[in-house]
C-alpha positions as CSV (number, residue, x, y, z in Angstrom):
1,X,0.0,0.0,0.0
2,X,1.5,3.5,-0.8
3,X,1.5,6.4,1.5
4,X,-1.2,7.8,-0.9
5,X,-3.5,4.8,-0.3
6,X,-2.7,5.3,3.3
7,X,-2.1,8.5,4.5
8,X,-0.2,8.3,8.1
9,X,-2.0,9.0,11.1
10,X,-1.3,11.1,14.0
11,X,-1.3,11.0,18.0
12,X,-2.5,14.6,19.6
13,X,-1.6,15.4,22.9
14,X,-3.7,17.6,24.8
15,X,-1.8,19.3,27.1
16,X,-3.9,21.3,29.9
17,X,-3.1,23.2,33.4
18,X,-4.9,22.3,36.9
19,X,-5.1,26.1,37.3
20,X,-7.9,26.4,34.9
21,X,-11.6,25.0,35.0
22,X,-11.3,21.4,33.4
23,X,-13.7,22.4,30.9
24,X,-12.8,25.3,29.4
25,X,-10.0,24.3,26.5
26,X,-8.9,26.0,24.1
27,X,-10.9,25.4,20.4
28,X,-7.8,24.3,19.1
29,X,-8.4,21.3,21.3
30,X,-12.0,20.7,21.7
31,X,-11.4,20.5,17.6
32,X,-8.8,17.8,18.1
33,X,-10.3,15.5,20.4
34,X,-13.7,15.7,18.2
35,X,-11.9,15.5,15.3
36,X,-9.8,11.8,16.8
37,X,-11.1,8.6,16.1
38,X,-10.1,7.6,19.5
39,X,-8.9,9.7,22.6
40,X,-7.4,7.9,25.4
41,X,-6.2,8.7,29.2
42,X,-4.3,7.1,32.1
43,X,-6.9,8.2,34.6
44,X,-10.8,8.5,34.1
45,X,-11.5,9.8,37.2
46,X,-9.1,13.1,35.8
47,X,-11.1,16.4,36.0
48,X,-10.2,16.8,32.1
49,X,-11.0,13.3,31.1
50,X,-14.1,13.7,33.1
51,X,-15.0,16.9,31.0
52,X,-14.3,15.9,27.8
53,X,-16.5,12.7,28.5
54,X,-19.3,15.0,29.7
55,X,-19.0,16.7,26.4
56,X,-19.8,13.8,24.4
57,X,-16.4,12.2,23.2
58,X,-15.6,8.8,24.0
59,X,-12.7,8.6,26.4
60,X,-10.7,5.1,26.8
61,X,-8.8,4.2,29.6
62,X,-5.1,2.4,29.4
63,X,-4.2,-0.3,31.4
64,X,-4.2,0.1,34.9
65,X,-0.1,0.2,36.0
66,X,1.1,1.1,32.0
67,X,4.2,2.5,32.2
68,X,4.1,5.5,29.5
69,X,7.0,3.5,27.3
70,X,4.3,0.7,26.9
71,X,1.5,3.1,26.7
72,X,3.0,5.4,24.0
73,X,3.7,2.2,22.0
74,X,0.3,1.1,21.7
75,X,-0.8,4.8,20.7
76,X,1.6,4.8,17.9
77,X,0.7,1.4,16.4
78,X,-2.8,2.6,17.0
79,X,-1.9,5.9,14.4
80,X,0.5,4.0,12.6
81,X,-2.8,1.6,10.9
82,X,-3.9,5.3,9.5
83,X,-6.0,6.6,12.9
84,X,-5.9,9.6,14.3
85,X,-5.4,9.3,18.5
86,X,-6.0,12.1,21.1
87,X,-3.9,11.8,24.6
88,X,-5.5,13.8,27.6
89,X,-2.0,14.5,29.3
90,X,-2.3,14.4,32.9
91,X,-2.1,18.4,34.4
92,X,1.2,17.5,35.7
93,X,2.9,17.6,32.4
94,X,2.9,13.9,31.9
95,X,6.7,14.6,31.2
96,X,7.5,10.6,30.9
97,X,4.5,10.0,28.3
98,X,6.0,13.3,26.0
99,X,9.1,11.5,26.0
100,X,7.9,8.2,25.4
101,X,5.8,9.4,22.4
102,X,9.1,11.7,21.1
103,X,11.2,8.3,21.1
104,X,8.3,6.2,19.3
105,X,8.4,8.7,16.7
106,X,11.9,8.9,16.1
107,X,11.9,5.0,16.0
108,X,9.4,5.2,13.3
109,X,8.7,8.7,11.2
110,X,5.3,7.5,9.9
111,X,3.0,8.9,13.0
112,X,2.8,12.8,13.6
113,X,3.0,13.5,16.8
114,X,1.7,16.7,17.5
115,X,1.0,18.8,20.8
116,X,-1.9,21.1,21.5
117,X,-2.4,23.4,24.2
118,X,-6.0,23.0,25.6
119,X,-5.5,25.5,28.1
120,X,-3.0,28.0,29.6
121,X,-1.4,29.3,33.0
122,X,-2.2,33.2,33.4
123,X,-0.5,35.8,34.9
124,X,-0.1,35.1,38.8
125,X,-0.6,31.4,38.2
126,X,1.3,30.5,40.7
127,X,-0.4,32.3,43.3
128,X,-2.6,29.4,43.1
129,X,-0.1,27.0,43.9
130,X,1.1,29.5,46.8
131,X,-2.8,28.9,48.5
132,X,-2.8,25.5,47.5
133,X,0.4,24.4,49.2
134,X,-0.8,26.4,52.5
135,X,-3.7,24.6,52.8
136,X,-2.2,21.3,52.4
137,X,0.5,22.9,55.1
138,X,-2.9,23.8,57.4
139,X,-5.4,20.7,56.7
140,X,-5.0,17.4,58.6
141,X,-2.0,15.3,57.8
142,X,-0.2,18.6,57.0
143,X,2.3,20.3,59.3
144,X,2.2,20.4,62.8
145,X,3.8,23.8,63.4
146,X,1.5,25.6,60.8
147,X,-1.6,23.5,62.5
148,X,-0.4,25.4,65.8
149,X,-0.6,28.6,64.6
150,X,-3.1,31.7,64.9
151,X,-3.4,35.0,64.3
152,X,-2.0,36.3,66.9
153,X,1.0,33.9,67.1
154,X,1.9,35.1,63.0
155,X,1.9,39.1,64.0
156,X,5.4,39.0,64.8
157,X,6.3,37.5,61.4
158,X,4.2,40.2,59.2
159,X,6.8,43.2,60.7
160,X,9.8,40.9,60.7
161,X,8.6,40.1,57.0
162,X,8.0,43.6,55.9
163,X,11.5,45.1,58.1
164,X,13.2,42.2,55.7
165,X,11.7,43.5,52.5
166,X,12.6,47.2,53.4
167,X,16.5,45.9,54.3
168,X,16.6,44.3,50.4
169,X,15.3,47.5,49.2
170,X,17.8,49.6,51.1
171,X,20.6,47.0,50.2
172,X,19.6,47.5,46.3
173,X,19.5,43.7,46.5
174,X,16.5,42.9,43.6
175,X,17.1,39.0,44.1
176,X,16.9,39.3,47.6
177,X,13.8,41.6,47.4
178,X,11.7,38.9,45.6
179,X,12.5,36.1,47.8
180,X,11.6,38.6,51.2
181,X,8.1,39.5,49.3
182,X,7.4,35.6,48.7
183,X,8.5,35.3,53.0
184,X,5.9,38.6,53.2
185,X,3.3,37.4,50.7
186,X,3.4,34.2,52.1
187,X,1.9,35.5,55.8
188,X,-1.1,37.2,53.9
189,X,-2.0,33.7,52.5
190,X,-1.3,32.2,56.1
191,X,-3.9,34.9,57.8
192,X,-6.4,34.4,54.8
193,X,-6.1,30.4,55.4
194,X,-6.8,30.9,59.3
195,X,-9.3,33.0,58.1
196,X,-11.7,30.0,56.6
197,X,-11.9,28.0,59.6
198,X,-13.7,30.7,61.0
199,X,-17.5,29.9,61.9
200,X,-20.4,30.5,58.9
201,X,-21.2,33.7,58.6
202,X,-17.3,35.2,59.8
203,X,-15.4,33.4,57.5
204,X,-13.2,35.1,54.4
205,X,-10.9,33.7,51.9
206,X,-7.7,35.0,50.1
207,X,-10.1,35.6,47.4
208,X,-12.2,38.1,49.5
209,X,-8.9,40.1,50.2
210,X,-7.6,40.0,46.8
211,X,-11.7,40.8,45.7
212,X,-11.2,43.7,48.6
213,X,-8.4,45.3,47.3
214,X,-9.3,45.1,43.9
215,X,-13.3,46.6,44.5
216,X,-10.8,49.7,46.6
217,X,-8.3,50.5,43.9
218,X,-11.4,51.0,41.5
219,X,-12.9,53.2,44.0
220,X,-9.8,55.0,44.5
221,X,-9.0,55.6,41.1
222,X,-11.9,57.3,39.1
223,X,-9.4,59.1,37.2
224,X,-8.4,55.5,35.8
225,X,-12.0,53.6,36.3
226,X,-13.9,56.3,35.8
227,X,-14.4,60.2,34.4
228,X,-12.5,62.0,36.6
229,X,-9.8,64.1,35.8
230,X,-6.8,65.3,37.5
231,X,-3.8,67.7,36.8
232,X,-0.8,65.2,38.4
233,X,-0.3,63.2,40.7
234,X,-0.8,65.5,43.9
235,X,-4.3,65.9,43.2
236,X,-4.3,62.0,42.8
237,X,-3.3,62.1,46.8
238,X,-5.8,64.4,47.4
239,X,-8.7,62.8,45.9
240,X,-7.2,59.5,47.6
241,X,-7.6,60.8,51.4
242,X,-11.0,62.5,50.5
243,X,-12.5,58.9,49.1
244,X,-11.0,57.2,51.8
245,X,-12.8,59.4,54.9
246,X,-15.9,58.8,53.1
247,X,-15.7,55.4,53.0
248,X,-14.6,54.9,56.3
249,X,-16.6,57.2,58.0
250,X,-13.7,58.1,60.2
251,X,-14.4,61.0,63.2
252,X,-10.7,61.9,64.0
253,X,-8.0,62.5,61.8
254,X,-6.5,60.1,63.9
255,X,-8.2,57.3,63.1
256,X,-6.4,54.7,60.8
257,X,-3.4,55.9,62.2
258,X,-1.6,52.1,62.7
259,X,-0.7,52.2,66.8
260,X,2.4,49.7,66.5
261,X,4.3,51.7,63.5
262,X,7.7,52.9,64.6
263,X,8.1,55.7,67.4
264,X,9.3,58.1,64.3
265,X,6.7,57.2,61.5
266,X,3.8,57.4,64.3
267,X,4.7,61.2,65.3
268,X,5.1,61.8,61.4
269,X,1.9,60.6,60.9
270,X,0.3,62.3,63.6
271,X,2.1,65.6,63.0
272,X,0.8,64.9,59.3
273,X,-3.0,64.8,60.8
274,X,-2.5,68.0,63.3
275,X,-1.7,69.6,60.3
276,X,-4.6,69.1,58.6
277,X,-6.7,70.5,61.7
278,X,-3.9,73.5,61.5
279,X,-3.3,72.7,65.5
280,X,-0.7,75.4,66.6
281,X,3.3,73.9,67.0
282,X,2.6,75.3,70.7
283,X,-0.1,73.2,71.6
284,X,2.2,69.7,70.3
285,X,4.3,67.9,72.9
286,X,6.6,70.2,74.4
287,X,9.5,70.3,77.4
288,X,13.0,69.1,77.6
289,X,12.3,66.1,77.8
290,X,13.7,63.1,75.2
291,X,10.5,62.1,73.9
292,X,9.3,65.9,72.9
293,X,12.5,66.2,71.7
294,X,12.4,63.3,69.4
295,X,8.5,64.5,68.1
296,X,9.8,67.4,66.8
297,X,13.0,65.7,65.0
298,X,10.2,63.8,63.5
299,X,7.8,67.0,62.7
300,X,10.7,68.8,61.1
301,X,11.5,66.2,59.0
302,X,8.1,65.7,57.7
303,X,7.8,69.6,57.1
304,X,10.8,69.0,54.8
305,X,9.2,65.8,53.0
306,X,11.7,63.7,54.7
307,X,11.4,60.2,56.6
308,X,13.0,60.5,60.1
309,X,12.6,56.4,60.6
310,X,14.8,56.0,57.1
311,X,17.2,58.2,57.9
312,X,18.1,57.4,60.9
313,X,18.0,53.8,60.0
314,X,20.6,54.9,56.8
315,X,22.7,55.9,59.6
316,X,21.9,53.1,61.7
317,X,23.0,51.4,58.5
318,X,26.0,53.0,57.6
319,X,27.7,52.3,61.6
320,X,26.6,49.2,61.3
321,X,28.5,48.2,58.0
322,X,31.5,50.8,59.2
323,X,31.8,48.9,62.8
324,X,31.6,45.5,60.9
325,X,34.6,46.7,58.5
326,X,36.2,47.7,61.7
327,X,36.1,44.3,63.0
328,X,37.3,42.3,60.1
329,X,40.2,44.5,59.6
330,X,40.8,44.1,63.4
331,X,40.0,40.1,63.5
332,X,42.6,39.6,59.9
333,X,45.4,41.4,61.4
334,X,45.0,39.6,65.3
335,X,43.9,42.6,66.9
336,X,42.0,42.8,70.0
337,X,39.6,45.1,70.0
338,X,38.1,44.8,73.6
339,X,41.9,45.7,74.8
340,X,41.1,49.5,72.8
341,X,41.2,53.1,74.5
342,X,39.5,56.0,72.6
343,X,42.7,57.3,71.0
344,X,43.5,53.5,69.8
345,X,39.9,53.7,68.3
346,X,39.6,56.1,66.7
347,X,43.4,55.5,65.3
348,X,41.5,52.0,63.8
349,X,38.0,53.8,62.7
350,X,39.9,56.2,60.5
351,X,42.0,53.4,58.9
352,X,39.1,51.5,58.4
């Protein structure tokens, strides 16, 4: 028989993501699988291979135990007698089977193999796998620490977190920022999980935050979402603080002001709000006193649109690094250092 008389036929493999409703694939692939004289799968009970059944195709099951060598075999003698064969890959990847088919073909060029997508990952796909690996870390049979946990326990973690994040950033250390916000993202899907063993009627998911945050950006930014315009991005901040009262029906400029922020970002924050109420600099914390002395450090440098918390910790950061340098120098030329006076000191300081 001539390859005229017998054209060759083909094995398809589907290829599809757990991340995506089983039955939503892509035409390209709901054409395939209708279009194949036969589609098998290694497990019927698959969400895909349950979907595609539902829609009408005929879905065969191999062999209970086939290894994919055996299994891609009898696919490509199967294509090989002139059929055309759909494969539901597992949403794993079913990385042996590709192979298996890939060798098969190079043993024998008369099957096409061909792959299909019949669906795709989207942006912040693995998000998904983020909150499905915590809740296997929170449900029975998972972890015992994260079973432990609450609330209340995790609040340490969010500032250690986010005081980790804000070091990367000062340290202009990009690689190590995105492994901090993974450490800092992961306690918001931590909270979120605690969050669903709550009793009916109190319970929220990380989908209510992320749906929360979303429903407020909207709100907060008509001049994007909606008809408003604005001249820059000043009157952006201003439109901000004036949707934001009226949503939260707030009675004192005080309110929403976070009570465990940093002694320095709190009085910034409040000195921002007595501002707004034009409260006279007499009537702020006064006397000769450290505390008082430290508000207004802070006051001053908000009037100058500075942070006092960042720079004193770039200071904080600077001695740090410059008593550290100190050291080594000290430690690689078999110095003592606890044996210094103040002259010897600073003698070493300025060398470095």
């Amino acid at each position: 028989m001539t390859p005229e008389e017998h054209p060759p036929g083909r094995v398809v493999l589907v290829a599809t993501t757990h991340r995506v409703a089983p039955g939503l694939l892509s035409w390209v692939a709901w054409s395939a699988l209708r279009a194949a004289d036969e589609v098998w799968c290694a497990d019927p009970d698959d969400a895909v291979s349950r979907a595609v059944a539902a829609a009408g195709v005929v879905v065969q099951t191999v062999r209970p135990g086939s290894d994919p060598a055996s299994t891609a075999d009898q696919l490509h003698q199967r294509a090989a007698a002139g059929r055309s064969v759909g494969w539901l890959a597992s949403p794993e990847g079913d990385l042996a089977m590709t192979r298996a088919l890939g060798e098969a073909a190079l043993r024998d060029g008369s099957v096409e193999i061909e792959l299909v997508h019949g669906s795709y990952d989207l942006p912040g796909y693995r998000l998904l796998d983020l909150v499905a690996t915590m809740d296997r870390l929170r449900s029975p049979g998972g972890c015992p620490w994260d079973a432990e946990q609450s609330h209340a326990s995790l609040a340490p973690y969010v500032l250690e977190e986010a005081y980790e994040v804000r070091d990367a950033i000062d340290d202009g250390d990009l690689a190590g920022l995105r492994e901090e916000l993974g450490d800092l993202l992961l306690q918001v899907v931590f909270h979120a999980r605690l969050a669903e063993e709550l009793p009916v009627g109190s319970a929220w998911s990380i989908d209510d935050v992320a749906a929360g945050i979303v429903a407020k950006l909207i709100r907060r930014h008509p001049h994007v979402f909606g008809d408003v315009d604005v001249s820059g991005a000043d009157e952006v901040v201003a439109n901000w603080e004036v949707i934001k009262t009226a949503e939260k029906g707030r009675t004192s400029v005080t309110e929403g002001v976070p009570r465990s922020l940093p002694a320095l970002l709190l009085a910034a924050e409040l000195v921002r709000a007595a501002r707004r109420l034009a409260v006279p600099e007499d009537l702020w914390p006064g006397g000769d006193a450290l505390g008082p002395a430290l508000f207004h450090i802070a006051a001053a440098a908000q009037q100058r649109g500075e942070d006092a918390e960042a720079a004193l910790h770039g200071v904080c950061r600077d001695f740090r690094d410059r008593l550290a340098a100190v050291e080594r120098a000290a430690r690689d030329a078999g110095v003592d250092l606890g044996s210094f006076d103040a002259s010897q000191w600073r003698e070493r300081w300025v060398a470095g």
